[in-house]
PyMOL commands that place a pseudoatom at each C-alpha (Angstrom):
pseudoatom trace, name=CA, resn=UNK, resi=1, chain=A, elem=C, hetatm=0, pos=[0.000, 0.000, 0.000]
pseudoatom trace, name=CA, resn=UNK, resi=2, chain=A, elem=C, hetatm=0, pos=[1.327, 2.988, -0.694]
pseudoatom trace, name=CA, resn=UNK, resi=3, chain=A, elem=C, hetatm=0, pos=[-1.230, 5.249, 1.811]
pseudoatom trace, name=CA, resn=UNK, resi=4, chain=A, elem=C, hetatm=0, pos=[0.378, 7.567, 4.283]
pseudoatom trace, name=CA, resn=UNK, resi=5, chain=A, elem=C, hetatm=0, pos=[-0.215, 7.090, 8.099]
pseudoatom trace, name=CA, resn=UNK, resi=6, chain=A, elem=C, hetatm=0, pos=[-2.610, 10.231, 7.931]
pseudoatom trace, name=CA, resn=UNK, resi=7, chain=A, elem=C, hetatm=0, pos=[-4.592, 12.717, 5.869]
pseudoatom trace, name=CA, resn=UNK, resi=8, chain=A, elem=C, hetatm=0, pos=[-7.113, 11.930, 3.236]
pseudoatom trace, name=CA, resn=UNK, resi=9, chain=A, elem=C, hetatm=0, pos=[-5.454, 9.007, 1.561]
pseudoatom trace, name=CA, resn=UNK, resi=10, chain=A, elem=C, hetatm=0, pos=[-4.413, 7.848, 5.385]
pseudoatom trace, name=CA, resn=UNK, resi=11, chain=A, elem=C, hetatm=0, pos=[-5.079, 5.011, 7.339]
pseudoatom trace, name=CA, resn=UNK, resi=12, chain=A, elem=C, hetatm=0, pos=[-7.937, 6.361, 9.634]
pseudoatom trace, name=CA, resn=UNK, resi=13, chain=A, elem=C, hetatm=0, pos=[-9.877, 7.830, 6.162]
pseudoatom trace, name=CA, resn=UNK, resi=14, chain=A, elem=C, hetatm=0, pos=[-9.307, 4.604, 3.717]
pseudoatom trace, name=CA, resn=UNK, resi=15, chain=A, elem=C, hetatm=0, pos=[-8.973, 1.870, 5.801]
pseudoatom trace, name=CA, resn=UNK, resi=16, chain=A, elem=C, hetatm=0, pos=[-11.548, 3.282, 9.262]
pseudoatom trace, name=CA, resn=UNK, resi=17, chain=A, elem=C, hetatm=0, pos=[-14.701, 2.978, 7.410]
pseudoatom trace, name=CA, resn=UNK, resi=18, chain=A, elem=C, hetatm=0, pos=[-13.760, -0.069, 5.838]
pseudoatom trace, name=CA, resn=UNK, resi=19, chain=A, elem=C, hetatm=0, pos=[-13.846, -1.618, 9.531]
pseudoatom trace, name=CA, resn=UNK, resi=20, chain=A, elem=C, hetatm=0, pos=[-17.422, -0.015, 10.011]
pseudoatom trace, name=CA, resn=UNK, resi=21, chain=A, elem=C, hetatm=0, pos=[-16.053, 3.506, 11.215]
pseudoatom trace, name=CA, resn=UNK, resi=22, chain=A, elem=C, hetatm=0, pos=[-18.458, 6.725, 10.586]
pseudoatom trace, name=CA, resn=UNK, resi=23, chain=A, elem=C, hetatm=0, pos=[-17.227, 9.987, 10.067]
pseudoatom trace, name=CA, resn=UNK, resi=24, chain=A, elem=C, hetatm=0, pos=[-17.086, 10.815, 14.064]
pseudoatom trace, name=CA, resn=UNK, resi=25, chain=A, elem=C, hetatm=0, pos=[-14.498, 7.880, 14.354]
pseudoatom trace, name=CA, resn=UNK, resi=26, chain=A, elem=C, hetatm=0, pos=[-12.600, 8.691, 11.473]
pseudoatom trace, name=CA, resn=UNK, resi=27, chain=A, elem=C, hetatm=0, pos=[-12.016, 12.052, 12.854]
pseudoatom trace, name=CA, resn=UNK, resi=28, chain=A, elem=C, hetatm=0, pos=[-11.230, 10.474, 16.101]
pseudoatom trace, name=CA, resn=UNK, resi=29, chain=A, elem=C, hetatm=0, pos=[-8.819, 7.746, 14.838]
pseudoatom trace, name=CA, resn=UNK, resi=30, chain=A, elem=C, hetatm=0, pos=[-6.842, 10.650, 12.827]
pseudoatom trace, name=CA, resn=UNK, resi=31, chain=A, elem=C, hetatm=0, pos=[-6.341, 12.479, 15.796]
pseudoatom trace, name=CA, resn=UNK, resi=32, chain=A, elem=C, hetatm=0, pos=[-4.925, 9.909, 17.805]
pseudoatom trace, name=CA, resn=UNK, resi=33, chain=A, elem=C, hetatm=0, pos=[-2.763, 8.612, 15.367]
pseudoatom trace, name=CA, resn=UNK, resi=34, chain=A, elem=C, hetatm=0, pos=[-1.472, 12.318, 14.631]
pseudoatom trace, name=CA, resn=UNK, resi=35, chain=A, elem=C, hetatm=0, pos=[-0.916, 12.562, 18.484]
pseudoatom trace, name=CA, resn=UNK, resi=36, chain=A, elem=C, hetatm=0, pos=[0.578, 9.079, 18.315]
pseudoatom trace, name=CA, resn=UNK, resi=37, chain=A, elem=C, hetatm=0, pos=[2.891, 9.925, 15.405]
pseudoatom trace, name=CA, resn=UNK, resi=38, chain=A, elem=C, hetatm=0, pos=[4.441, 13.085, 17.394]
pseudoatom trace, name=CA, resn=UNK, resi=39, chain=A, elem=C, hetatm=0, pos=[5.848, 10.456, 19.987]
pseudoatom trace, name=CA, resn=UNK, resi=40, chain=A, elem=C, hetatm=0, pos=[7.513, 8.269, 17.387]
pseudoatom trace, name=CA, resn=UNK, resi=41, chain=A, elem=C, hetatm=0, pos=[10.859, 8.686, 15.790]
pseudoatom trace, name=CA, resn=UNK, resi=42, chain=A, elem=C, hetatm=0, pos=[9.313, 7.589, 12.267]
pseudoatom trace, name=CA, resn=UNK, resi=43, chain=A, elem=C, hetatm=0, pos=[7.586, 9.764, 9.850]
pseudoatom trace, name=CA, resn=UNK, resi=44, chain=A, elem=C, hetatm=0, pos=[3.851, 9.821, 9.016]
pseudoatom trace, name=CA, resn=UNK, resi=45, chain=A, elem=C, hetatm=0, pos=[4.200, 11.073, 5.555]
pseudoatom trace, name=CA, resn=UNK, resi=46, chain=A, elem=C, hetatm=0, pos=[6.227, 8.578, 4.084]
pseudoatom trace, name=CA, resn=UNK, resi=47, chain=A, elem=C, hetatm=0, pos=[4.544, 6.186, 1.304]
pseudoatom trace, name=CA, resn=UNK, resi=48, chain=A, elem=C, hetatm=0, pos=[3.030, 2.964, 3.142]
pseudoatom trace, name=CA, resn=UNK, resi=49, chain=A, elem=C, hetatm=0, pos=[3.388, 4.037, 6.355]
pseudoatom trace, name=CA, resn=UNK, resi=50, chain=A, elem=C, hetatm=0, pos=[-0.536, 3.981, 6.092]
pseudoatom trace, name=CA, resn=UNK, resi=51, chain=A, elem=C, hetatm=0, pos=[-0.593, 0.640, 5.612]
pseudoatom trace, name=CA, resn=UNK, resi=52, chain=A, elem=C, hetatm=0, pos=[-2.531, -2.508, 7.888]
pseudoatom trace, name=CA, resn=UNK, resi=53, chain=A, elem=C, hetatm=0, pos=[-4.255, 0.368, 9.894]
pseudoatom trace, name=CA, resn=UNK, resi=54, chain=A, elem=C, hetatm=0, pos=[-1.259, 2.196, 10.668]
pseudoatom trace, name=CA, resn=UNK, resi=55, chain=A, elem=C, hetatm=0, pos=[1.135, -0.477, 11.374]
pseudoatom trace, name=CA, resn=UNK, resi=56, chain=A, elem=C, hetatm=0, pos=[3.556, 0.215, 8.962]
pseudoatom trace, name=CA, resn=UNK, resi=57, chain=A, elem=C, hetatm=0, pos=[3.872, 3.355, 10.586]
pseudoatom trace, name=CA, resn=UNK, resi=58, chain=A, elem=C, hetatm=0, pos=[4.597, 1.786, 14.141]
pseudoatom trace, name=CA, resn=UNK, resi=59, chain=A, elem=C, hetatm=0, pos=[7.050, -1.205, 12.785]
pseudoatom trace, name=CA, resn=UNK, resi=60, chain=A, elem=C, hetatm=0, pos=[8.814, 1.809, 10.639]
pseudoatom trace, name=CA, resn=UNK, resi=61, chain=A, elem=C, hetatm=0, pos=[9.620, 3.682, 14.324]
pseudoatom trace, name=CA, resn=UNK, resi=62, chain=A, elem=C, hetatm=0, pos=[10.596, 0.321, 15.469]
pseudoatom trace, name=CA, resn=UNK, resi=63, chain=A, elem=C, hetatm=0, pos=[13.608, 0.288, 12.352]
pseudoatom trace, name=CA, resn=UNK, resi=64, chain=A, elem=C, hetatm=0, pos=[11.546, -1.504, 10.058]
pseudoatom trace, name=CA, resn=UNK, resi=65, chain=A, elem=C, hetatm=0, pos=[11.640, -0.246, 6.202]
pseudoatom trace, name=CA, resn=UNK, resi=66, chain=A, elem=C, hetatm=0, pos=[8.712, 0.011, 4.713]
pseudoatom trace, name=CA, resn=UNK, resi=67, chain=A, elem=C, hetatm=0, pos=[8.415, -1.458, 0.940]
pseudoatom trace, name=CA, resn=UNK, resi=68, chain=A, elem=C, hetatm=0, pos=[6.032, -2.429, -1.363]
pseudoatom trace, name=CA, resn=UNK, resi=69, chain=A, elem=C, hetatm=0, pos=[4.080, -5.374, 0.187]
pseudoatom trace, name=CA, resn=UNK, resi=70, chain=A, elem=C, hetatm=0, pos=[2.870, -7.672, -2.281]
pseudoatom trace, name=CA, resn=UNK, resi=71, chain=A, elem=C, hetatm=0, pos=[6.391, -7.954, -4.237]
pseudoatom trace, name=CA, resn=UNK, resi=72, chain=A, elem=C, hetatm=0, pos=[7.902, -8.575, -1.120]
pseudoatom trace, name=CA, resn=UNK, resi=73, chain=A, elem=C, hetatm=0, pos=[5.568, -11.267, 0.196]
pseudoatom trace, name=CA, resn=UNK, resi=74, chain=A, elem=C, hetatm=0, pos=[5.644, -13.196, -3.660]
pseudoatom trace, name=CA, resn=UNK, resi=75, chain=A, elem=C, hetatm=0, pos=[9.676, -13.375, -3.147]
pseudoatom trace, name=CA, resn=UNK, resi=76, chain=A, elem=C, hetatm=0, pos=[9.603, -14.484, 0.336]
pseudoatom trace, name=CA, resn=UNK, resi=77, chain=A, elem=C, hetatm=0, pos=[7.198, -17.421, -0.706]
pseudoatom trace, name=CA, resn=UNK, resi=78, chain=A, elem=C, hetatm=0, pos=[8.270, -17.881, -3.862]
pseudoatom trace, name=CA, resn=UNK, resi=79, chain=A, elem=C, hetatm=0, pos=[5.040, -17.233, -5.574]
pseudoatom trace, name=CA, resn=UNK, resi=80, chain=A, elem=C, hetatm=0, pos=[6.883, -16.350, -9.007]
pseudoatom trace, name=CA, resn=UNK, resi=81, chain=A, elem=C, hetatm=0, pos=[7.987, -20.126, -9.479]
pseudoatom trace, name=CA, resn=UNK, resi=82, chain=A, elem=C, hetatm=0, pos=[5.030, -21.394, -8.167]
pseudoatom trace, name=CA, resn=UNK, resi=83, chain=A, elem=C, hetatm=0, pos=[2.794, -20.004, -10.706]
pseudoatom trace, name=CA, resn=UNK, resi=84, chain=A, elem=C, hetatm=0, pos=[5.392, -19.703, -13.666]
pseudoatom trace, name=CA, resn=UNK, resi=85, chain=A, elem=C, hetatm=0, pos=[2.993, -22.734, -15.471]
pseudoatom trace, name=CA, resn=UNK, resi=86, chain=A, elem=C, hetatm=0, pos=[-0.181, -21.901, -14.702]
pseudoatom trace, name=CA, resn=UNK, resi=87, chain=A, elem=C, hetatm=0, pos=[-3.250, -19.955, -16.071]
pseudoatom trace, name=CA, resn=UNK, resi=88, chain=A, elem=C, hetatm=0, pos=[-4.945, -18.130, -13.581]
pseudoatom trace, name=CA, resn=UNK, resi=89, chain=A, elem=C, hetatm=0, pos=[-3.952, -17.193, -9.889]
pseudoatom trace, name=CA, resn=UNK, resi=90, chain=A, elem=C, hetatm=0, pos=[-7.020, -17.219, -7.270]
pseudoatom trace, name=CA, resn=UNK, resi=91, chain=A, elem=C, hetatm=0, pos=[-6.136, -15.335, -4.381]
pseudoatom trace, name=CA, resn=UNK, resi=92, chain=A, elem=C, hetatm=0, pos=[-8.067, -14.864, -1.050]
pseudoatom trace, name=CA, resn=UNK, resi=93, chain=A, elem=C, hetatm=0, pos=[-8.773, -10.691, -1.677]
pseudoatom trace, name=CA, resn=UNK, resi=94, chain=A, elem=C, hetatm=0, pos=[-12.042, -9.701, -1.076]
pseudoatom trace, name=CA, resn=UNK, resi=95, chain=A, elem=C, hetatm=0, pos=[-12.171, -7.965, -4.452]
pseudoatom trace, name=CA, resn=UNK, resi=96, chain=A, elem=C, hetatm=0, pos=[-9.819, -6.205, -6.716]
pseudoatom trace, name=CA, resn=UNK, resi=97, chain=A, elem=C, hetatm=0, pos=[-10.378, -2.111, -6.421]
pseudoatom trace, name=CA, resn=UNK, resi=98, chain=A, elem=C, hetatm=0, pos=[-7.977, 0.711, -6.534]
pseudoatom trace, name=CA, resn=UNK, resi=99, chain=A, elem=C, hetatm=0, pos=[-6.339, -0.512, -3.132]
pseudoatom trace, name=CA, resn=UNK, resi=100, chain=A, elem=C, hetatm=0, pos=[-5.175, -3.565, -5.523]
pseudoatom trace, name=CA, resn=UNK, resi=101, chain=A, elem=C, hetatm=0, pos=[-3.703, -1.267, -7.534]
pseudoatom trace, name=CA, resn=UNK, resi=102, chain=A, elem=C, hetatm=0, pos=[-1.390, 0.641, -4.473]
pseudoatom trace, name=CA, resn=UNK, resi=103, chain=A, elem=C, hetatm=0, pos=[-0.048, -3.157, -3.559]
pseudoatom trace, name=CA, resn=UNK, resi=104, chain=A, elem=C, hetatm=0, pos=[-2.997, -4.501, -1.187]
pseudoatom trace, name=CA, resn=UNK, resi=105, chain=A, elem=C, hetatm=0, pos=[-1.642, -8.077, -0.493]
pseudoatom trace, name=CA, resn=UNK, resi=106, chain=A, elem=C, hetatm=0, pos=[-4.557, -10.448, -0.607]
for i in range(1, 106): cmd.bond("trace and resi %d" % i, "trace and resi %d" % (i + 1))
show_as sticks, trace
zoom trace
């Protein structure tokens, strides 16, 4: 994913109302994590720190670097091998949107 921890495209406002958040939480999520963020020594703008809710953001303070998630998770498994033959790939992803798109690993 390549969504930011906050702002429009940001965790709270993509990924809150997915989970069944309203407006009133969405606010409220986005100012915690803002107040969150200005404790941590990682930065809230950078691409994907958005990502899983926010917890790219927290692994990022933690030393983690953040990178594209589904290219990294098909080279860890070994998905390029595995499905060098075949015809069609089924994945467990609720549907393909836009989110797809930004990296969303199913």
């Amino acid at each position: 994913m390549t969504n930011p921890l906050l702002g429009p495209t940001g965790a709270a406002h993509i990924f809150g109302p997915q989970k069944g958040a309203n407006t009133a939480d969405v606010q409220r999520l986005e100012r915690g994590m803002l107040k969150l963020a200005s404790f941590l020594p990682a930065l809230p703008s950078v691409s994907g720190s958005g990502a899983a809710g926010g917890t790219a953001f927290g692994l990022a303070a933690w030393g983690a670097t953040i990178t594209a998630g589904a290219p990294a998770v098909g080279r860890e498994i070994g998905l390029p091998g595995q499905i060098a033959d075949g015809d069609i790939v089924i994945t467990g992803e609720g549907r393909y949107d836009g989110q797809s798109a930004a990296g969303k690993v199913p």
